[in-house]
C-alpha positions, 0 to 999 in steps of 0.5 A: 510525516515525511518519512511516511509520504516517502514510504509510499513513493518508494513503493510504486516501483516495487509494485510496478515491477512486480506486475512486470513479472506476468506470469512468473511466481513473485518470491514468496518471501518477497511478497510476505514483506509487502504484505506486511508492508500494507498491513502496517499501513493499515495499523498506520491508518487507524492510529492516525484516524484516531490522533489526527487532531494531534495535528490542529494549530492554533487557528483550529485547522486540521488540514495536516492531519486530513493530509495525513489520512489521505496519504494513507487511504492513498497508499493503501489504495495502490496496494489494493492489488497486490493485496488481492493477488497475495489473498488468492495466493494464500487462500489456494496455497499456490505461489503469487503470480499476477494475471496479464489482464490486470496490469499496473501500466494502465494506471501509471 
């Protein structure tokens, strides 16, 4: 679970610089690997709705497992808009540039 919850902070940098990047192609290499990134979270996240009771004690809380599973939704949730930019990419055959008017700063 830890290496998960480090995944996903060592992720906001790298969504950071890229909405830096206004107005330039993002790498399409690049942008492949963190959407493959985000689909794994997405794989990661039904696996762990499925066996999050794996995480129950004795005393019958799961409250590791919800942790889990919001750590997930989380994760998934920052990624939102460089998933949706990568969809406008792919769908008009065009390299993945972010638009100005949507900025990442705003958030952080």
């Amino acid at each position: 679970a830890f290496s998960m919850y480090l995944e996903g902070v060592a992720l906001l940098p790298q969504l950071y610089m890229f909405q830096k990047q206004v107005k330039q192609a993002l790498e399409l290499l690049t942008a492949h690997f963190v959407f493959a990134l985000g689909f794994g979270r997405t794989v990661e996240l039904f696996f762990w709705v499925e066996n999050y009771k794996a995480f129950e004690t004795e005393t019958g809380s799961n409250m590791i497992g919800y942790l889990t599973i919001f750590s997930q939704l989380l994760q998934l949730v920052l990624m939102l808009d460089f998933l949706y930019y990568y969809y406008l990419s792919i769908k008009n055959g065009a390299p993945m540039v972010f638009s100005s008017n949507h900025r990442l700063d705003a958030v952080l």
